[in-house]
C-alpha positions as CSV (number, residue, x, y, z in Angstrom):
1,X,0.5,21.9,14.6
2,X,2.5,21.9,11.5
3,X,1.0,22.7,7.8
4,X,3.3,20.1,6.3
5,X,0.5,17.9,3.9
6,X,3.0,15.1,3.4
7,X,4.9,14.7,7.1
8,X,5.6,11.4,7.9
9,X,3.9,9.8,10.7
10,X,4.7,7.9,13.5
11,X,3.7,5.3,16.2
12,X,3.3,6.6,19.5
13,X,1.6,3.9,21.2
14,X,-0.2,0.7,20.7
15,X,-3.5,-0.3,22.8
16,X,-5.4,-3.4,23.4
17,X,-8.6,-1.9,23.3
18,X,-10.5,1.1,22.1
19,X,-11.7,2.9,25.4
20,X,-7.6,3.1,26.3
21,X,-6.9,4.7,22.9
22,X,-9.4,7.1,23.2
23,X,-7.9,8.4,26.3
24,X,-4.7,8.8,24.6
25,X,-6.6,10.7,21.7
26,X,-8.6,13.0,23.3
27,X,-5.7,13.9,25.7
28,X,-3.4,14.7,23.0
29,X,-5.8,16.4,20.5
30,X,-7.2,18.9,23.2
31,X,-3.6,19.8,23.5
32,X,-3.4,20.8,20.2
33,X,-1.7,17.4,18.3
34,X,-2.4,15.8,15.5
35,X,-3.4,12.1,15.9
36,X,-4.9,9.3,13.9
37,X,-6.0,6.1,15.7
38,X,-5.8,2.8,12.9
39,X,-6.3,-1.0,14.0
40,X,-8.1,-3.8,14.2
41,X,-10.2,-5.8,16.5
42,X,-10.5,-9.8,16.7
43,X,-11.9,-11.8,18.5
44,X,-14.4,-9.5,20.9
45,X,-17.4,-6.7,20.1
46,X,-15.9,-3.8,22.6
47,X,-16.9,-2.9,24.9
48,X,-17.3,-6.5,25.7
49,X,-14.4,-8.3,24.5
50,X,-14.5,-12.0,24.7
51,X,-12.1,-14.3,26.3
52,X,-9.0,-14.6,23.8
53,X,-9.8,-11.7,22.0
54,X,-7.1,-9.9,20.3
55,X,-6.9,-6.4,19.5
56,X,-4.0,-3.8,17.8
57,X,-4.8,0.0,17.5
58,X,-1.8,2.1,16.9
59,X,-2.3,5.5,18.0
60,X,0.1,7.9,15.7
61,X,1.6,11.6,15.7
62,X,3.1,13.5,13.0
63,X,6.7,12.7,13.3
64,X,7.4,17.0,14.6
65,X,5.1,16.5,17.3
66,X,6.2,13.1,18.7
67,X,8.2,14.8,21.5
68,X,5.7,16.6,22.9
69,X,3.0,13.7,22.3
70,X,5.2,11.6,24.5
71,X,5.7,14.0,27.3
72,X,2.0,14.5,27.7
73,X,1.8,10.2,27.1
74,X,4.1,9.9,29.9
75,X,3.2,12.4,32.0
76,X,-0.5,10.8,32.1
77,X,-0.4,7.7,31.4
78,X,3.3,6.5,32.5
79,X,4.0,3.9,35.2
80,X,6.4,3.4,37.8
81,X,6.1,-0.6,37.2
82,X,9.2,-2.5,36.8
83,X,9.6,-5.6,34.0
84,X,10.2,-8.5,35.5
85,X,13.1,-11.1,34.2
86,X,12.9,-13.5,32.5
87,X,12.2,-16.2,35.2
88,X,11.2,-14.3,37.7
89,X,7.7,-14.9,39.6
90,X,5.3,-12.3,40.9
91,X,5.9,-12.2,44.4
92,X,2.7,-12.3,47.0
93,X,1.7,-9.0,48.5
């Protein structure tokens, strides 16, 4: 962890709710990083968010530690998914 009092801080990841963010958070912290977790919540009382709810939390690292905070991010919490194109459908399973 660095000493710096005015290092700059930076986005790691945004979530859509809180119990996600917290994952991220604990993971990270218990591996010695620095985090801060800042949003907001519309639309829905979490745990129980309502239909159409909308929600932004940004989950943020000192800027020296962002390299390892995404290896650990990815190394948990990445997927093997694929984006699809533009207007291309799901296909049936």
């Amino acid at each position: 962890m660095s000493d710096g009092q005015n290092e700059t801080w930076v986005i790691l990841a945004y979530f859509s709710n809180a119990a996600e963010a917290g994952m991220v958070d604990e993971l990270l912290r218990n591996n010695g990083i620095d985090t801060a977790l800042q949003g907001i919540n519309f639309g829905g009382l979490e745990p129980l968010p309502l239909a159409g709810g909308y929600s932004e939390i940004q989950l943020l690292v000192r800027g020296s530690e962002l390299d390892k905070a995404q290896e650990l991010y990815d190394a948990y919490f990445g997927t093997d998914t694929v984006s699809l194109k533009e207007d291309e459908d799901v296909a049936d399973e």
